[in-house]
LUMMINU-209207 format. One line per 4 residues: number of its first residue (from 1); their letters; for each residue x, y, z of C-alpha. Coordinates in steps of 0.001 Angstrom, whole numbers, plus 500000, padded with zeros to 6 digits. Example, Ala and Ser with C-alpha at 12.3 -4.5 7.8 and 13.67 -1.06 7.14 Angstrom:
1) as) 512300/495500/507800 ~ 513670/498940/507140
END
This chain:
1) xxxx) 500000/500000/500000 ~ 501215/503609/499065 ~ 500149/506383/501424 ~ 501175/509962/500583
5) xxxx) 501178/512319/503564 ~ 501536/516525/503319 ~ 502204/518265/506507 ~ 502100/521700/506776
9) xxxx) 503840/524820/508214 ~ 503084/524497/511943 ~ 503666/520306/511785 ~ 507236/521265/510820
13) xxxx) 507375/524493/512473 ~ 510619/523229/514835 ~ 513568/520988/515267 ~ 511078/519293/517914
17) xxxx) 507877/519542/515723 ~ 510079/517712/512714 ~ 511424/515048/515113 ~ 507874/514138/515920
21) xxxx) 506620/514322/512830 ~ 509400/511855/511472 ~ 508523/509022/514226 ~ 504790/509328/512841
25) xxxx) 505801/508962/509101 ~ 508563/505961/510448 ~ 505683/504213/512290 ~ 503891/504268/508925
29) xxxx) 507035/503296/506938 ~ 507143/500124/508789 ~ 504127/498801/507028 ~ 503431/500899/504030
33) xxxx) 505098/502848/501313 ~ 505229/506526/502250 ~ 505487/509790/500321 ~ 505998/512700/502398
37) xxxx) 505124/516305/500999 ~ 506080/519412/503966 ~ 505697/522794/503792 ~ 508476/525604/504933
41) xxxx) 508724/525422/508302 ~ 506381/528150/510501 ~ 506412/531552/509499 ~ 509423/531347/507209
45) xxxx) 507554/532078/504217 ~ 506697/535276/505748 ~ 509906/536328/506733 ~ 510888/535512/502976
49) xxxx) 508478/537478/501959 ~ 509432/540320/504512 ~ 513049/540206/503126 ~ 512250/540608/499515
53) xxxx) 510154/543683/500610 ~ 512824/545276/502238 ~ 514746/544782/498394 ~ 511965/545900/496144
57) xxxx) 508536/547439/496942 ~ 507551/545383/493577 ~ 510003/542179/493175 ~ 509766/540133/489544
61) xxxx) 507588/537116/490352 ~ 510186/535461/489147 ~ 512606/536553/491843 ~ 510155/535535/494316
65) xxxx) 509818/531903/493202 ~ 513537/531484/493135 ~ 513217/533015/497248 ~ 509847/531115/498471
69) xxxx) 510337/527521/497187 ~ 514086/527640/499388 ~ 511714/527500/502196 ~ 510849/524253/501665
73) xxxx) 514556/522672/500622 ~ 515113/523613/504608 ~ 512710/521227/505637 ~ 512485/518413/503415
77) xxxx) 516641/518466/503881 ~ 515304/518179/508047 ~ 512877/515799/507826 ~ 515087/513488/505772
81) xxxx) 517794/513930/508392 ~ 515219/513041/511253 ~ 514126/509896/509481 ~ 517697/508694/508131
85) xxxx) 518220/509004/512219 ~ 515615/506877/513189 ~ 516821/504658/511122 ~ 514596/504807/508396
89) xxxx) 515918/505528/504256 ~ 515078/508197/503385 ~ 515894/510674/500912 ~ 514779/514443/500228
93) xxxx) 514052/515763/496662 ~ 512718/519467/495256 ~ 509857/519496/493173 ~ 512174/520191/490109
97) xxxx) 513731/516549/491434 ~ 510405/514548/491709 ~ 509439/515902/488369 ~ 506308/518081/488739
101) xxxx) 505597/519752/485491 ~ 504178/523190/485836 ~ 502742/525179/483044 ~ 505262/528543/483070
105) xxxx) 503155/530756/485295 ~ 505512/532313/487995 ~ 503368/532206/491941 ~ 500526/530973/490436
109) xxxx) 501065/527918/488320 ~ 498845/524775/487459 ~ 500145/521558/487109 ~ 500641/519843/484010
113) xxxx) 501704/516751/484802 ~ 504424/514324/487459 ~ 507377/512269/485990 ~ 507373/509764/488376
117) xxxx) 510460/507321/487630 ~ 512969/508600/489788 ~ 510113/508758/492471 ~ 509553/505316/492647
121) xxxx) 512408/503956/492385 ~ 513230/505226/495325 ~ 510297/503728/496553 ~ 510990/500411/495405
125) xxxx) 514469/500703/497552 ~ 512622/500853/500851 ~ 513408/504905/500915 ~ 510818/507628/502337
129) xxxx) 510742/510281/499634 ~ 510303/513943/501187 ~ 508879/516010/499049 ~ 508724/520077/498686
133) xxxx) 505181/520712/498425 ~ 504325/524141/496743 ~ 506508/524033/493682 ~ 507666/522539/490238
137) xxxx) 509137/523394/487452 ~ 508045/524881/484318 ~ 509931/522257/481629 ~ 512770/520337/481343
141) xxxx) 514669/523036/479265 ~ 514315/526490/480775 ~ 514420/524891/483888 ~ 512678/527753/485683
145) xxxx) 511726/526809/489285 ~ 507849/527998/489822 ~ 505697/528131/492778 ~ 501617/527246/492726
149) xxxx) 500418/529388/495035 ~ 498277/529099/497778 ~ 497904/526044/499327 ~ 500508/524661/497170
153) xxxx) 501446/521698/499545 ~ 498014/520504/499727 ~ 497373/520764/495903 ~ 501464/518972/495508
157) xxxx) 500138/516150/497930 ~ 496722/515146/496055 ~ 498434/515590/492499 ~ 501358/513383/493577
161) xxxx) 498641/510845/494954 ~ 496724/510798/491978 ~ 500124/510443/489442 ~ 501020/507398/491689
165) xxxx) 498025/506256/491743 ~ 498103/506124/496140 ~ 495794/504134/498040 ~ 495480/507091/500209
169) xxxx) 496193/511071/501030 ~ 496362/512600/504424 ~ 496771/516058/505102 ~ 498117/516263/508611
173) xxxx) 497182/519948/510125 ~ 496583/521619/513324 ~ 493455/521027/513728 ~ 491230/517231/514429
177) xxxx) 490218/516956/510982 ~ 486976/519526/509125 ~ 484637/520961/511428 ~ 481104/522738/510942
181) xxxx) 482480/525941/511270 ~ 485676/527726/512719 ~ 485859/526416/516773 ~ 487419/530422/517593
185) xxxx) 483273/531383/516970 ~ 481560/528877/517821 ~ 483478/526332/520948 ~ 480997/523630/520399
189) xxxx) 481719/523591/516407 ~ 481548/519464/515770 ~ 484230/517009/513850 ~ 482962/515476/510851
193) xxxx) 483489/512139/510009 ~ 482968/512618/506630 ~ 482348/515496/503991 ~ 482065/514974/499899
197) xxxx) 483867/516705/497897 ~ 481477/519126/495974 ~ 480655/520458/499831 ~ 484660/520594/500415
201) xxxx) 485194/522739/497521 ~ 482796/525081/498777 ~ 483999/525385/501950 ~ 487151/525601/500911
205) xxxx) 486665/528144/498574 ~ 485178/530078/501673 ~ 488339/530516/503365 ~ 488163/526989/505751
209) xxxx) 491887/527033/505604 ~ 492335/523298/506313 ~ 492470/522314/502611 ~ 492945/523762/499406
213) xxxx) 490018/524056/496847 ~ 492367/523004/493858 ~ 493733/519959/496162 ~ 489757/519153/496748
217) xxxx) 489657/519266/492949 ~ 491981/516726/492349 ~ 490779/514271/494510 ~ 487527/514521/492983
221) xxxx) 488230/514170/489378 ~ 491119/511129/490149 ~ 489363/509183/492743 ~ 491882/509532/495452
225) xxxx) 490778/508573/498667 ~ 491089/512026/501134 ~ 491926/512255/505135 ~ 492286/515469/506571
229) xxxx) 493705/514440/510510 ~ 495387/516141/513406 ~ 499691/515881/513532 ~ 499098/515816/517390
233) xxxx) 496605/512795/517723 ~ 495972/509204/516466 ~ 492653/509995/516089 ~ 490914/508905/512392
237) xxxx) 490100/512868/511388 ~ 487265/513258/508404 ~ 487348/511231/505462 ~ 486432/513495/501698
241) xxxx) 484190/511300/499820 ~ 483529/511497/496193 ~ 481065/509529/493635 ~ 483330/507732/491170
245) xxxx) 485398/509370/488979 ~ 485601/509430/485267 ~ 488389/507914/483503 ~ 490961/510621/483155
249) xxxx) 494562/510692/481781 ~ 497436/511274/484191 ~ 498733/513776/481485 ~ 497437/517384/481720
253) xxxx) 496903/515984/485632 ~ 495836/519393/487491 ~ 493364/520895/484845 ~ 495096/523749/482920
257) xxxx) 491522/524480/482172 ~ 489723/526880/484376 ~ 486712/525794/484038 ~ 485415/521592/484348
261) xxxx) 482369/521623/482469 ~ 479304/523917/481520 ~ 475668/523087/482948 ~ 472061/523886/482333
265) xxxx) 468985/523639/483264 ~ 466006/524467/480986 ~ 463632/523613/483752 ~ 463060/526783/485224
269) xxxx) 460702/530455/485900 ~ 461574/533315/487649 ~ 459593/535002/490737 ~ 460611/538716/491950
273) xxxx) 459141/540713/494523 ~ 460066/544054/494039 ~ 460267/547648/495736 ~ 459989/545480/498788
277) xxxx) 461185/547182/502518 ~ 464969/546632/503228 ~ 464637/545570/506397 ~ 465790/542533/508945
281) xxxx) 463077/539770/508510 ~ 461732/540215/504602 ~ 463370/537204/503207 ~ 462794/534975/506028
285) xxxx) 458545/535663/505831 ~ 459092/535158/502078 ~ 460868/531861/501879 ~ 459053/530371/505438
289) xxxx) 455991/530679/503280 ~ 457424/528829/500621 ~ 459193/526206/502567 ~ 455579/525662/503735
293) xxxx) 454020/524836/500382 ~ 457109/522125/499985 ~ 458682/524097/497264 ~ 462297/523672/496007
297) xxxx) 463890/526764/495108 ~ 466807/526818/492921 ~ 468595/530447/492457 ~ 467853/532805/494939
301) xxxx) 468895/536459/494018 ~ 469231/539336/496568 ~ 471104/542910/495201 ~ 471978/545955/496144
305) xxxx) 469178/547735/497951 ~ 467947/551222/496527 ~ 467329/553771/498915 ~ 464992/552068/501601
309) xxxx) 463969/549108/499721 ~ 464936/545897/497825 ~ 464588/543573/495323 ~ 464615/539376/495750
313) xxxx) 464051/537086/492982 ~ 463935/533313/493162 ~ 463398/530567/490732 ~ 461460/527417/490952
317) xxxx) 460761/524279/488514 ~ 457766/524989/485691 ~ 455604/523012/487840 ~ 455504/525203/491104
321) xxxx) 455747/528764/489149 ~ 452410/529181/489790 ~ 451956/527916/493517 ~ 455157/530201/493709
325) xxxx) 453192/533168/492182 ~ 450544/532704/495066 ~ 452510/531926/497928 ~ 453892/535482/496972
329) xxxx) 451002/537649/496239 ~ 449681/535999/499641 ~ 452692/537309/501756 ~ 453384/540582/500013
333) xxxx) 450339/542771/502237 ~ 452454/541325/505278 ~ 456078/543168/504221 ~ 455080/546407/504550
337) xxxx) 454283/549766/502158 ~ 456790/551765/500914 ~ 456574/555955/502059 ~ 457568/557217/499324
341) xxxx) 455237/557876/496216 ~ 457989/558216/494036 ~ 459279/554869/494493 ~ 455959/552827/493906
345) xxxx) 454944/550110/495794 ~ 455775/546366/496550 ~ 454688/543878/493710 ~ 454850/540431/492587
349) xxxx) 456254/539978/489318 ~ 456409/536781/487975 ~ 457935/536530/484390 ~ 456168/534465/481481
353) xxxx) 458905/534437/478861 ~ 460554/530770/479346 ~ 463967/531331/481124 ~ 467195/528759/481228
357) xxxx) 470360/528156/483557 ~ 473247/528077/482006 ~ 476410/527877/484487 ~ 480285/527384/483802
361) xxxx) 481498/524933/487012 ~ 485435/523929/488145 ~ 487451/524675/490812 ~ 490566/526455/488214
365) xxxx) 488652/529389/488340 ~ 489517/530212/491611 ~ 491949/533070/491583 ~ 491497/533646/487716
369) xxxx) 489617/536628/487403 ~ 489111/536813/483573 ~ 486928/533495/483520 ~ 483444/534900/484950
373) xxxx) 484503/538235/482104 ~ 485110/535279/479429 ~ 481728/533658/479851 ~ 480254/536998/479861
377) xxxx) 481755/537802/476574 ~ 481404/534600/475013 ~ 477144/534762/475551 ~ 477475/538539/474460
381) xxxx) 479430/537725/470917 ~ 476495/535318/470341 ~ 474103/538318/470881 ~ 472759/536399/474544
385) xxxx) 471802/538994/476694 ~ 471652/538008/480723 ~ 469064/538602/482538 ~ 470370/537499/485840
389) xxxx) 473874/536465/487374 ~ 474515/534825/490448 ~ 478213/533279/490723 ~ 479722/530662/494153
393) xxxx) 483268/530495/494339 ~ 483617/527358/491832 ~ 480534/528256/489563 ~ 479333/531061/487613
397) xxxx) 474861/530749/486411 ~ 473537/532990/484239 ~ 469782/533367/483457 ~ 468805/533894/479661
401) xxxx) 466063/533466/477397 ~ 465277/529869/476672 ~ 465156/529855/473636 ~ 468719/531022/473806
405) xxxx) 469958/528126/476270 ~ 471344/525741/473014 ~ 473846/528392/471508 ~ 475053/529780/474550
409) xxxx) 475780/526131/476060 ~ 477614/525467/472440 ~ 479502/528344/472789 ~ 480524/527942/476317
413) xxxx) 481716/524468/475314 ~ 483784/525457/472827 ~ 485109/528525/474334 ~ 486435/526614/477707
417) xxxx) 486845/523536/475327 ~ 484473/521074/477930 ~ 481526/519014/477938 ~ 478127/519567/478858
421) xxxx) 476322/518580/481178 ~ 472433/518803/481982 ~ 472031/519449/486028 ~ 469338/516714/486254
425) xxxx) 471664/513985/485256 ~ 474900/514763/487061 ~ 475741/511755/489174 ~ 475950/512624/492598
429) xxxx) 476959/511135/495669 ~ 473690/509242/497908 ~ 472237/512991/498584 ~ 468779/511534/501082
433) xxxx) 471142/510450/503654 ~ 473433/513442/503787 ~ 472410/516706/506074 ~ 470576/519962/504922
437) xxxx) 473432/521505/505914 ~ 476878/520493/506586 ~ 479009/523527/507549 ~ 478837/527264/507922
441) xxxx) 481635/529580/507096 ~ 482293/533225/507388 ~ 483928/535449/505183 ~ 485348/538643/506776
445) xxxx) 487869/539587/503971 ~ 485254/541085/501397 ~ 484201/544617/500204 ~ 480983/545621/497979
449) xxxx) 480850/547722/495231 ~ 478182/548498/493332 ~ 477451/549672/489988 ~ 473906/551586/489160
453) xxxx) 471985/551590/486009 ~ 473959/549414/483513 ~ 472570/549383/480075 ~ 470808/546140/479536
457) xxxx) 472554/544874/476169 ~ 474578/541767/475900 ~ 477815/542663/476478 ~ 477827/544800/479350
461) xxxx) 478839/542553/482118 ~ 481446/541298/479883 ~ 482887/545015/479398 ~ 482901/545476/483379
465) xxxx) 484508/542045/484232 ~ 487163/542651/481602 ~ 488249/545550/482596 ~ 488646/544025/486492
469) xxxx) 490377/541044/484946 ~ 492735/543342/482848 ~ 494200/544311/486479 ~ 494062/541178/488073
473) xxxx) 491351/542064/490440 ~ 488999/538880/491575 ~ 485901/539064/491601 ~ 483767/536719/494283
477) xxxx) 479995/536767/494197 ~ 478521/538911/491519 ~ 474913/539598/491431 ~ 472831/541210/488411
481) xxxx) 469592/542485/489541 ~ 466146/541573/487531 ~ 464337/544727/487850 ~ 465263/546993/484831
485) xxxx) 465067/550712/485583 ~ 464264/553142/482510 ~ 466719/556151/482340 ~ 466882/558109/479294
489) xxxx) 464847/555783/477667 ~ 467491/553145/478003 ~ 466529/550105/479730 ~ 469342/549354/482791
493) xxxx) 469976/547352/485900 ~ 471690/547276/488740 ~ 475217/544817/489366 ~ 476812/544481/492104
497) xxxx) 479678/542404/493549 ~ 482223/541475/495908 ~ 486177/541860/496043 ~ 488841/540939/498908
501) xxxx) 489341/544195/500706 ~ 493153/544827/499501 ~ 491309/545255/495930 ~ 488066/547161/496337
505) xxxx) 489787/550942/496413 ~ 491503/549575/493464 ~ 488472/548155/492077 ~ 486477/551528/492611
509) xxxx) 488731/553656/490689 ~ 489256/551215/487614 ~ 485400/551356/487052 ~ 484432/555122/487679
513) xxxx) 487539/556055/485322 ~ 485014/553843/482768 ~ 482011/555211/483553 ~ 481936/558710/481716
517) xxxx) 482828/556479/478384 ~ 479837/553395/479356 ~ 477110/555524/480269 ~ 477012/553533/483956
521) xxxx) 475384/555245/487041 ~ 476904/556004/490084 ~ 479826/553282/492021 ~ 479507/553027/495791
525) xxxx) 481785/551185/497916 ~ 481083/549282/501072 ~ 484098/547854/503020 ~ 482235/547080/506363
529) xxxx) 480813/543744/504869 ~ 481155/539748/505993 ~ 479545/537158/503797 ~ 478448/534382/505797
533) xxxx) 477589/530902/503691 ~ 475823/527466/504825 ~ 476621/524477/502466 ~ 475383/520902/502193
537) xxxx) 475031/518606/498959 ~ 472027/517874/500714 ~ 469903/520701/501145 ~ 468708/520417/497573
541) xxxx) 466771/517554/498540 ~ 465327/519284/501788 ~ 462720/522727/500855 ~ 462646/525159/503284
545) xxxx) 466523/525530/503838 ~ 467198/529158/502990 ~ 463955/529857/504934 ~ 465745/528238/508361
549) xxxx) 468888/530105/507244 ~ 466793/533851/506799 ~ 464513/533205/509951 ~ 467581/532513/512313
553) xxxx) 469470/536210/510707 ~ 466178/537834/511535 ~ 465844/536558/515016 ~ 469092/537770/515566
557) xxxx) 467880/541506/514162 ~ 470203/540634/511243 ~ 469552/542862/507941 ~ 470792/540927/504854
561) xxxx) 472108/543092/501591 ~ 473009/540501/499475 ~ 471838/536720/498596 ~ 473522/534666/495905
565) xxxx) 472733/530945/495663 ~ 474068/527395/494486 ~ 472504/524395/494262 ~ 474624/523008/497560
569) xxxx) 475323/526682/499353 ~ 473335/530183/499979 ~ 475559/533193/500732 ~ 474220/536329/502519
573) xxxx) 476298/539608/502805 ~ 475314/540986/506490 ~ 477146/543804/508026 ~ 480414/543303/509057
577) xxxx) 480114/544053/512980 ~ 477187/540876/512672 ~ 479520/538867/510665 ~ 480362/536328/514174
581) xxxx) 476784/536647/515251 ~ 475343/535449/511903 ~ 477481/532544/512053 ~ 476208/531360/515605
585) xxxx) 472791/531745/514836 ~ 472793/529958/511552 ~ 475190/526899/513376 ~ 472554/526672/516278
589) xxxx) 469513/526995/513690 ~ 470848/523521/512003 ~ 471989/521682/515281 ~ 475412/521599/513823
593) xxxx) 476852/522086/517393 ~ 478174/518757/519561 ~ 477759/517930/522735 ~ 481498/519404/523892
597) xxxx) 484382/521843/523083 ~ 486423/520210/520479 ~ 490004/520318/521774 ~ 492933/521100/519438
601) xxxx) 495527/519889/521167 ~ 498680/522622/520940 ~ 501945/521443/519403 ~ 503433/521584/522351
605) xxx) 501630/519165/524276 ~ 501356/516795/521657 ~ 505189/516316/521412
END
């Protein structure tokens, strides 16, 4: 049996720390074949980083790929040491050594594929191979040393599991394994024993720092057989489960491709309630009544409010459009009237003209801001205007005519060069056992801009997210409102979306330098924002989730701005000074909370 183990930063953090971690990998050796991939020890990234700072205010990324991936040579170099001590072969060797192909993108690069010869060789002589996690190396004749960015070691570790085809991957951390939300908010937060791997990716993606989205991706698409488990304990951590994966070449092994396939869904009307009151409570009466008629909602679409009111649109299957349409007209007398004349008042809307999901999907659009821009373009150089956007961290939806929904899902397909896939036959994992909701994470590290009165043409989003991509700015959720406004007899609408904070002034200034030649409204910035997100592959088999979700923000007085949806997670931007609070309330509405503190044993007491 081969098992590949990664342990990161604080594992190796010390002569002591290494030494421990080297009679754990030894006890292992002595029954299995072992692969170890480390990380640079502690902080000592940082203090690279620090260094090269004190050099250059803006060093070549180049430069800092030569710097960062000597972290790791200091501890695989250790660790070999430790084991070759212990009497146990062992040898260390760089990621230029092991052969991890890299496509030539300095700090940020995918990879291509693993040369595994000299690797198992060494195997085959008994030897522990200690790998540096975090880089490769572009080709075999420029020889350039590159790093793949965050969470690196974790994405090294699956990909060199999946090339070797290993019976197992463990990613050893510092904490028991994946639990329902960070234990700093909420003590009681409980271990799973298990998680799949479309809810990983989504938690991931939301900043639960124990694993890597791209890592999560791997294991997915190659089968491999995932344990995340404390360094300290014995204890068996959470298994990452996955339905069974398609054949797939070794070759091209970390998708160069941004995006895995393109989805749609033809099976689907639209529902808005408009000019409704902006106020703590709205979406929770909305969607209790429609969790109490049994009815699944798919998108759910909150943007910017206007004013002192809002805007929500949902979409249900053909089949309950017009039990939706009720269950809304009944409700709306019970949100409230609007004071101001020139506003209007509160209506239903519900929208006749058959509508389609189409929605670009993968995990290697994470951190690549121009591929939500290059779907945009892509519909709007077939002359597909969208009518709606609502985007998760490893999927982008768009809502268009359809009649529409064939050419835009050809297009997509041969634009990110994938398959597609209709959302109704997607094998999934054995969803009626699994929990409404498995985790809840909070997002403190976003800002909101948003952009009024848009022109509604195709095209526009795609001019907006190209310009963003053009300076490397990320863009998370993005929201495009339904409501059209009329302003100089133009028909617009609202868009509005989130960036990490570093980016937002940034952000700000790109687009209001655009918007004297566009024609675009105002741009307001909010920086006092937290997105907080509950996800579970099994909520779409339980109605009245989002409800549960709205009613336990509005017990808590908790006004929500923004809603963007996925079929397995439902974001809400809250203020940021109820960012912890919103997380509490939603763990405790879901009885994701154990019986006692989980305790993460420190380093120090594990030794």
């Amino acid at each position: 049996m081969l098992i590949v183990q990664k342990y990161g930063g604080t594992s190796v953090g010390s002569v002591d720390r290494i030494q421990a971690v080297a009679r754990r990998v030894a006890k292992t050796a002595e029954d299995h074949s072992v692969v170890v991939v480390v990380s640079a020890m502690g902080k000592t990234t940082d203090g690279l980083v620090k260094l090269a700072q004190e050099i250059s205010s803006h060093p070549s990324r180049r430069e800092m790929d030569m710097l960062l991936s000597t972290g790791e040579q200091v501890t695989i170099a250790l660790m070999s040491m430790a084991l070759q001590e212990m009497g146990q072969p062992a040898i260390s060797m760089t990621g230029a050594q092991v052969g991890i192909v890299t496509e030539a993108e300095h700090s940020r690069a995918r990879i291509l594929n693993i040369q595994t010869e000299r690797l198992t060789r060494h195997l085959k002589e008994g030897k522990v191979v200690v790998v540096a996690g975090f880089q490769g190396i572009s080709d075999r004749e420029e020889l350039e040393i590159t790093t793949l960015g965050r969470g690196g070691s974790d994405t090294s570790a699956v990909a060199l599991a999946a090339a070797l085809q290993a019976d197992r991957c463990e990613i050893y951390t510092d904490v028991p394994g994946i639990l329902t939300t960070d234990p700093r908010i909420v003590p009681k937060a409980q271990l799973m024993d298990e998680i799949t791997c479309d809810e990983m990716l989504e938690l991931a993606s939301l900043g639960a720092k124990v694993l890597h989205p791209r890592a999560v991706e791997i294991a997915r698409n190659y089968g491999i057989p995932l344990v995340v488990r404390s360094s300290w304990t014995d204890d068996p951590g959470t298994r990452v489960t996955s339905p069974p994966p398609e054949v797939r070449p070794v070759e091209g092994l970390e998708l160069v491709r941004p995006v895995d396939g393109v989805e749609f869904d033809r099976d689907q009307a639209a529902v808005s309630l408009l000019r409704i009151p902006d106020r703590p409570g709205i979406a929770a009466r909305l969607f209790g009544g429609i969790a109490l008629q049994k009815l699944n909602v798919d998108l759910i679409i909150q943007s910017i409010h206007e004013a002192n009111i809002n805007d929500i649109t949902f979409t249900v299957t053909h089949n309950c459009y017009k039990r939706a349409i009720a269950v809304a007209d009944a409700i709306l007398p019970t949100l409230g009237r609007n004071n101001d004349p020139e506003i209007g008042e509160p209506e239903v809307r519900g929208y006749d003209s058959p509508i389609a999901k189409v929605s670009i999907v993968g995990a290697g659009m994470i951190g690549r801001p121009k591929v939500a821009s290059q779907m945009f373009r892509t519909l709007a150089e077939a002359g597909i205007n969208i009518q709606m956007i609502s985007t998760s961290e490893v999927k982008v939806s768009c809502v268009i005519d359809a009649n529409e929904c064939d050419r835009a899902v050809a297009a997509l397909c041969q634009t990110f060069d994938v398959l597609t896939r209709n959302t109704k036959n997607i094998p999934t994992v054995d969803r009626p056992h699994l929990p409404p909701v498995r985790g809840v994470a909070l997002d403190r590290n976003q800002a909101r801009l948003a952009i009024r009165h848009v022109p509604d043409r195709p095209g526009m989003a795609a001019e907006l997210f190209t310009l963003l991509a053009h300076h490397n700015i990320s863009v998370d959720m993005i929201i495009q409102s339904q409501r059209c406004h009329q302003v100089n007899d133009i028909l617009t609408r609202d868009i509005a979306f989130t960036v990490a904070q570093g980016d937002a002034e940034e952000a700000k200034l790109v687009i209001k330098k655009a918007i004297a030649k566009w024609g675009y409204g105002e741009v307001t910035l909010n920086s006092a924002i937290a997105k907080v997100s509950a996800v579970g592959a099994g909520m779409v088999d339980h109605p009245g989730v989002a409800a549960r979700m709205f009613e336990a923000l509005a017990a808590e007085n908790i006004n929500i701005s923004m809603i963007a949806t996925s079929e397995i997670k439902i974001s809400c931007v809250v203020d940021e000074k109820d960012g912890i609070k919103a997380v509490q309330a939603i763990h405790d509405a879901f009885g994701l909370s154990g019986d006692e503190v989980v305790t993460i044993p420190t380093p120090a007491a594990a030794l």
